[in-house]
N, CA and C atoms as a LAMMPS dump frame, in Angstrom:
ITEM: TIMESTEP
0
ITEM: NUMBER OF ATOMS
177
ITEM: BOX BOUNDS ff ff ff
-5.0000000000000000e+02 5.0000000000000000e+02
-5.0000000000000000e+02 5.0000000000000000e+02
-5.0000000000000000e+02 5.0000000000000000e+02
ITEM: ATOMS id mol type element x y z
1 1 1 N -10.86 19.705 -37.935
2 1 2 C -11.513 19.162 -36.748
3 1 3 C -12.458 20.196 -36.158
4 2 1 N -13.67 19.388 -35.755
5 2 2 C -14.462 20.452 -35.242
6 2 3 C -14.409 21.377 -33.506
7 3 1 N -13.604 20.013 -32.912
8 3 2 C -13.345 20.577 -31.308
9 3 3 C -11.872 20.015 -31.461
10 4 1 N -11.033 20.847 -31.706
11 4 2 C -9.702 20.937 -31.434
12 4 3 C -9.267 20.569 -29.851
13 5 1 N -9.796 21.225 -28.636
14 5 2 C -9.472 21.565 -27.392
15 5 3 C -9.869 19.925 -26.914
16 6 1 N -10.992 19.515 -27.376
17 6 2 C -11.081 17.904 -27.105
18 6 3 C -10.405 17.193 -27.274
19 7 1 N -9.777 17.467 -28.831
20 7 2 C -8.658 16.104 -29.173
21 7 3 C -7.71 16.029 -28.628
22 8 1 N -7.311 17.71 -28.223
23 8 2 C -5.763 17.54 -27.194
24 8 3 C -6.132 16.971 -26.145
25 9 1 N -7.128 17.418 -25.508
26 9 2 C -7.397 16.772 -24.143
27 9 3 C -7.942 14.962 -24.03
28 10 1 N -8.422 14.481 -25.308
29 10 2 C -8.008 12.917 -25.324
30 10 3 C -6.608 12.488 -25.703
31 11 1 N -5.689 13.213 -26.149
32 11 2 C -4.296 12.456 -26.26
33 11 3 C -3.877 13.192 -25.245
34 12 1 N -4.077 13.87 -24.309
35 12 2 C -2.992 13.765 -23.337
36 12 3 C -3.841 12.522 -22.341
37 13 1 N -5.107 12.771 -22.24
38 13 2 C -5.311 11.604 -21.495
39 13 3 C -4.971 10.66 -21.738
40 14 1 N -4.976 9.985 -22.927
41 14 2 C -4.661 8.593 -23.595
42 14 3 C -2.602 8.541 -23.22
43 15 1 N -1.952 9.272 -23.003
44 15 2 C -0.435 9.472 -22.949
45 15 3 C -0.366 9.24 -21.815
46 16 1 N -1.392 10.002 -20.563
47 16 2 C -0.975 10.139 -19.555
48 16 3 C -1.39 8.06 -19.421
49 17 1 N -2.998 8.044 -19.496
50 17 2 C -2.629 6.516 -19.168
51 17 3 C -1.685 5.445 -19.881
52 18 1 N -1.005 5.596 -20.943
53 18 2 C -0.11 4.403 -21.288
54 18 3 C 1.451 4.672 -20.187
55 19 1 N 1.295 5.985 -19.814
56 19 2 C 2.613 6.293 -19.285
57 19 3 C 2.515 5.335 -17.614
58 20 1 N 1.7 4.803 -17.19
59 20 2 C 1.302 4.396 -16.146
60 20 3 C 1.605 2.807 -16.031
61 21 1 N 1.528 2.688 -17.539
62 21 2 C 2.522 0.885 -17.302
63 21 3 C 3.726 0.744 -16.489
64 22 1 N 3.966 -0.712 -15.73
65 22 2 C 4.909 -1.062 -15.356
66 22 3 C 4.687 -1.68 -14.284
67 23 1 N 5.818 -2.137 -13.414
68 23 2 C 5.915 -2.319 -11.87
69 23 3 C 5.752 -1.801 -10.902
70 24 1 N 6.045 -0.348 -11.315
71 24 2 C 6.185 0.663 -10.241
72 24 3 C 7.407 0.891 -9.5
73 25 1 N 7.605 1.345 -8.298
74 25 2 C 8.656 1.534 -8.029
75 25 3 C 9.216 0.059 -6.532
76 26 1 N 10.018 -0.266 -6.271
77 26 2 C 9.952 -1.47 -5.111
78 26 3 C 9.394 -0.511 -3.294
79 27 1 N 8.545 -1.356 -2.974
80 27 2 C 8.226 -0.756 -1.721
81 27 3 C 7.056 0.295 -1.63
82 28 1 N 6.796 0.29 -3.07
83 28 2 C 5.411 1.44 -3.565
84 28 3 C 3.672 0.342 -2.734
85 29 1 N 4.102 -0.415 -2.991
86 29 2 C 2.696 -1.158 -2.21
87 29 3 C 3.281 -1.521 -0.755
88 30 1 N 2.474 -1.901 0.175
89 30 2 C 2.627 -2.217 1.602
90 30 3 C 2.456 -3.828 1.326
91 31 1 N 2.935 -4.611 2.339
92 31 2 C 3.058 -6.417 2.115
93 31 3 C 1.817 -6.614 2.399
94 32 1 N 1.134 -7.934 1.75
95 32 2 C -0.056 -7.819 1.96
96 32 3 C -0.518 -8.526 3.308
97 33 1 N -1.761 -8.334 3.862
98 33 2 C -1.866 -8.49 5.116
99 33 3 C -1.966 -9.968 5.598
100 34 1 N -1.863 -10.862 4.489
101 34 2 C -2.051 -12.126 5.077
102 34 3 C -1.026 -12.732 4.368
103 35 1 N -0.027 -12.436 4.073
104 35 2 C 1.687 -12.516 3.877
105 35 3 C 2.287 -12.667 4.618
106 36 1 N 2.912 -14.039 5.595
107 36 2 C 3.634 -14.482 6.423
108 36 3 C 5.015 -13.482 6.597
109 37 1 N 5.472 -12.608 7.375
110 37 2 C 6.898 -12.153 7.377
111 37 3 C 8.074 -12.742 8.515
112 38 1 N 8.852 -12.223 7.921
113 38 2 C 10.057 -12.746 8.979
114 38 3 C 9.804 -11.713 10.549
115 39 1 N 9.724 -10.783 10.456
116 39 2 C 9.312 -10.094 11.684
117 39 3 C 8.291 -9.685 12.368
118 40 1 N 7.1 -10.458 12.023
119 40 2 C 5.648 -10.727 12.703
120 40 3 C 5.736 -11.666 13.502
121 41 1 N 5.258 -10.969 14.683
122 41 2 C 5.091 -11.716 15.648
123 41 3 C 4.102 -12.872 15.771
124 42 1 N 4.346 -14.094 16.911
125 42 2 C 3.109 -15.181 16.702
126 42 3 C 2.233 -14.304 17.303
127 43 1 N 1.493 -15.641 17.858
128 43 2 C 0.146 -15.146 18.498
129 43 3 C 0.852 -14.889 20.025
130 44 1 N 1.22 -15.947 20.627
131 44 2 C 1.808 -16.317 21.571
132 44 3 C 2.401 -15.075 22.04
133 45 1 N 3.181 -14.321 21.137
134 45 2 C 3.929 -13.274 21.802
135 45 3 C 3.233 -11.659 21.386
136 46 1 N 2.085 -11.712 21.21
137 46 2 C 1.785 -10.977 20.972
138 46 3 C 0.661 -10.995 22.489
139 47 1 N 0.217 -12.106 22.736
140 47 2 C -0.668 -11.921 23.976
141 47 3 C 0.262 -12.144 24.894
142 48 1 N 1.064 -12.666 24.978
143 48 2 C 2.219 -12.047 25.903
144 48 3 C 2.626 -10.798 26.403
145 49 1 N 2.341 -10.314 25.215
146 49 2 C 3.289 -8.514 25.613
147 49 3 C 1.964 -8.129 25.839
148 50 1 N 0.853 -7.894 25.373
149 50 2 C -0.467 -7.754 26.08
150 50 3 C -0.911 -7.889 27.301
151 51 1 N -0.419 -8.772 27.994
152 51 2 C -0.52 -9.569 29.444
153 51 3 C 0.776 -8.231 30.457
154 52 1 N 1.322 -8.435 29.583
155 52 2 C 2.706 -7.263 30.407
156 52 3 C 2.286 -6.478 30.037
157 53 1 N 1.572 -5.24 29.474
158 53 2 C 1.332 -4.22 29.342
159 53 3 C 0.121 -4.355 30.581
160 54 1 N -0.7 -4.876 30.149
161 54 2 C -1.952 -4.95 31.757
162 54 3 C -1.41 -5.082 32.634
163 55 1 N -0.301 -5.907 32.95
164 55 2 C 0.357 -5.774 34.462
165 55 3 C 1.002 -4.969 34.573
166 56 1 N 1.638 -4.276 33.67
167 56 2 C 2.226 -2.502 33.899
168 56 3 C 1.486 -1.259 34.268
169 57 1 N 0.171 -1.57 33.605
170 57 2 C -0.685 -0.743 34.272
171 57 3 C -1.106 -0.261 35.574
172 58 1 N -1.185 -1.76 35.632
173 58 2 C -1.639 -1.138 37.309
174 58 3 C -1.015 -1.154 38.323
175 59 1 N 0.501 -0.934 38.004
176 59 2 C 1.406 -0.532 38.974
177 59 3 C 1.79 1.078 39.153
C-alpha cells in the first residue's frame, strides 16, 4: 500500500461509524415538542398561573 496511515485512518472511521447503530440509550432524546404528555399543562392553566404571577407582582 502506498499510504498506509490513510487506510488505518479509513477503517477506524468506517468502525467508528458502524459502531453507532442502534436505538441508543432510553431518555437519550428529549419528547418531542408537539407530543401530547401526561404532565403538560392546558392552555387554561397555564394563563392562569400567568394571571397569578402578575397579581403577585404588584403586591
Amino acid at each position: 500500500m502506498k499510504y498506509p496511515l490513510i487506510a488505518v485512518a479509513v477503517v477506524l472511521l468506517a468502525i467508528t461509524l458502524t459502531g453507532c447503530k442502534g436505538e441508543g440509550k432510553p431518555g437519550q432524546y428529549p419528547p418531542s415538542l408537539y407530543q401530547e404528555r401526561d404532565s403538560a399543562l392546558s392552555d387554561a392553566e397555564l394563563e392562569k398561573n400567568k394571571q397569578e404571577a402578575a397579581g403577585n407582582k404588584g403586591n
